[in-house]
C-alpha angles and dihedrals in degrees: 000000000000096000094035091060094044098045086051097041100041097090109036080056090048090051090051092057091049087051097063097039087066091052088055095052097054113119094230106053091098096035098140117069133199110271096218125121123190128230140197140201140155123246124184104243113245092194112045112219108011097098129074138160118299090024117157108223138170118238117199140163123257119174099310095327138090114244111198104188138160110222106324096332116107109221109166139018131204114192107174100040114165111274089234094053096047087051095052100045078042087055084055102061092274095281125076123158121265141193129223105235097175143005110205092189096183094053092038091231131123128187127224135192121187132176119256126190119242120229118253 
């Protein structure tokens, strides 16, 4: 029983999997893309030595400034941030996540990017 049924089943089993390969290789299975676009800006570091690349931070407005913090430690500012990028992080609820992309230690400045969502 055991070879006959291989031997009978094997390439039905074999026609399926090609099946579904095929499906995997249509252009439109992943049609819809994410609708997320990264920023950056720089910000002078309020606490020297505590970022580093790769860093997860909070960015959150604060007046017209960008405020990058860690809990409830402030660790970088940014003063002049671009007006578009105010209003979008504004338009999301003032916070959004950022990443430290670079520390520059001897000029006291980082630079974050964060996601933000475009509008449909």
């Amino acid at each position: 029983m055991g070879a006959d049924f291989l031997e009978r089943a094997a390439p039905t089993f074999q026609k399926c999997w090609d099946e579904g390969r095929l499906e995997l290789v249509n252009k439109d299975l992943l049609t819809r893309l994410p609708a997320s676009s990264s920023r950056s800006f720089a910000a002078n570091l309020s606490a020297r030595g505590v970022l580093k690349k790769g860093d997860k931070t909070t960015v959150e407005k604060v007046g017209n400034a960008l405020v990058a913090s860690l809990g409830h430690r402030e660790l970088a500012r940014c003063e002049s941030a671009p007006a578009e990028l105010v209003e979008s992080i504004n338009a999301n609820c003032g916070m959004v996540q950022g990443e430290v992309d670079e520390v520059h230690e001897l000029a006291g400045i980082v630079e974050i990017s964060i996601c933000l969502s475009k509008p449909e």
